[in-house]
N, C-alpha and C positions, 0 to 999 in steps of 0.2 A: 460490559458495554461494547458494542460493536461498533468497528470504524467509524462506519454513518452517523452513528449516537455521537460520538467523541466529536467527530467532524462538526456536527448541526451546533452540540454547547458551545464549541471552541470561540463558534462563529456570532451565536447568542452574546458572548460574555465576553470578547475582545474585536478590534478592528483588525481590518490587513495589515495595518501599520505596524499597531501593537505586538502581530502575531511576528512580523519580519524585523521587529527588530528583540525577538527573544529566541528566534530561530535561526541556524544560517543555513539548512537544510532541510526543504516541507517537501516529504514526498516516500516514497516507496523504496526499499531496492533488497535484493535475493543477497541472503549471506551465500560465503561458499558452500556449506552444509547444506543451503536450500537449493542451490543449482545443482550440487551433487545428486542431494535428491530426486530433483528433477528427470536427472539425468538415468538414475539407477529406475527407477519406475516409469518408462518411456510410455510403456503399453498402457497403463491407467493416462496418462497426459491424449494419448490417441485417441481413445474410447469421448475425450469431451468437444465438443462445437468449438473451431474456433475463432474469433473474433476476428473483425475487420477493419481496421485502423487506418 
């Protein structure tokens, strides 16, 4: 199942309410390993478009 998939049932099959009071933390974040990552493969991160925020 892909995030989106996960994301759309979550939303199907609980409220906001539901969802924040069984969560205390909804969202993303880079372990070390993954910014190390990042970090060691710069040149593939350069190679992509980046976003505008």
């Amino acid at each position: 199942m892909k995030a989106s998939d996960l994301n759309q049932t979550l939303h199907d099959h609980f409220s906001e309410e539901e969802l924040a009071s069984l969560f205390s933390i909804r969202g993303y974040k880079l372990t070390p390993k993954g910014e190390q990552a990042l970090k060691d493969h710069q040149a593939i991160i350069d190679r992509h478009p980046k976003k505008n925020f």
